[in-house]
C-alpha positions in Angstrom: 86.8 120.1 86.1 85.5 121.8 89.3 88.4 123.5 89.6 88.1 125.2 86.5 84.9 126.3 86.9 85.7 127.7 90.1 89.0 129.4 88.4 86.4 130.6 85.9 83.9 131.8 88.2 87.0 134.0 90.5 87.7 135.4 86.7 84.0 136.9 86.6 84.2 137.8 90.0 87.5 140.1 89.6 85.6 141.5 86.4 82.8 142.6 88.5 85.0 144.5 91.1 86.8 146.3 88.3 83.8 147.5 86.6 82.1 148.0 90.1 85.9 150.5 90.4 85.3 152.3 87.0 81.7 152.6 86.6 79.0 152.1 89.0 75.6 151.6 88.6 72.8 154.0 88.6 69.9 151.2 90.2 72.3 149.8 93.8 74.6 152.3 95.4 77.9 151.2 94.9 78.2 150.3 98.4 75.8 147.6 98.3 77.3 146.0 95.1 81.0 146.2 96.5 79.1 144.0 100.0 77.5 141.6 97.7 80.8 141.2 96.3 82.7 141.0 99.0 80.2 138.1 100.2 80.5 136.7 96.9 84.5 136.0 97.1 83.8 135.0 100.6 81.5 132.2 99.5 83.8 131.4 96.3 87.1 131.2 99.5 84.6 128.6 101.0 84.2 126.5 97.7 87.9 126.7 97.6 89.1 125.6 101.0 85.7 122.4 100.7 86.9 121.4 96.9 90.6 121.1 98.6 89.5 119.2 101.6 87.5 116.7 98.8 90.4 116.6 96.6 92.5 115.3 99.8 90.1 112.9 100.8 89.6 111.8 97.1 93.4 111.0 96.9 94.0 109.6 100.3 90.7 107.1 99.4 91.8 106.3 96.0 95.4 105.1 97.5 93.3 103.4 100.5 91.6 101.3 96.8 94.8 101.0 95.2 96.2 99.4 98.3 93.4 96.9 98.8 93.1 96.0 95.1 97.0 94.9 95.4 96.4 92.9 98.7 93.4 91.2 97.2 95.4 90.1 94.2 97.9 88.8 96.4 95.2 86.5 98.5 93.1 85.6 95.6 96.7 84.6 94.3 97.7 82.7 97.4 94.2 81.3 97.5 94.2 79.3 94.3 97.9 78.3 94.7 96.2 76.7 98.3 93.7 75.2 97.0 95.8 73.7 94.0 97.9 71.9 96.5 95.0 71.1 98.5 93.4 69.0 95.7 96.7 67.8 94.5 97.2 66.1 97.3 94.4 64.8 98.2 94.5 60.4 98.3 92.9 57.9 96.0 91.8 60.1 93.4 92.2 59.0 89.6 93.4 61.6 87.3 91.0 61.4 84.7 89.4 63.7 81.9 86.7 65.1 84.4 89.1 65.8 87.2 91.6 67.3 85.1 88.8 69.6 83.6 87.6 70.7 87.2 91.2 71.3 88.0 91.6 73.2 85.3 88.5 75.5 86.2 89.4 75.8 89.7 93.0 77.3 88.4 91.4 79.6 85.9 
């Protein structure tokens, strides 16, 4: 969406210098307009190169999240398959209605 804008805003700015070429204006001497423009595409350049710079960092964090998410899946995963075992093998215990519930719980 920022990027739009910004291709939006560059279309007004390209408007300005063409009607700054064709006409002028009688209340700033055409001079000063055509340096507030200039400054104007310079500061719109900036936005630019930043919004690129986020948008790499966006990506490169988003695949840092997709990463982790997997890798947590995977433990959480290896986790409950541990403690599964872990209960199952545990000695002298009775498999009754309670314990079955609780094992159940723990699996979910």
């Amino acid at each position: 969406e920022l990027e739009n804008q910004l291709v939006a805003k560059s279309k007004t700015l390209d408007e300005l210098k063409q009607s700054l070429a064709s006409h002028g204006s009688a209340e700033q001497a055409p001079e000063a307009q055509s340096l507030r423009i200039a400054e104007l595409c310079e500061m719109m350049d900036s936005i630019v190169k930043q919004v690129a710079q986020l948008k790499a960092s966006m990506q490169s964090t988003l695949e840092q999240w997709r990463a982790y998410d997997e890798i947590y899946a995977e433990v959480s995963l290896m986790t409950t398959r541990y403690l599964y075992c872990l209960d199952q093998s545990k000695p002298g215990e009775e498999a009754s209605l309670e314990a079955l519930k609780k094992q159940v719980k723990t699996l979910q």
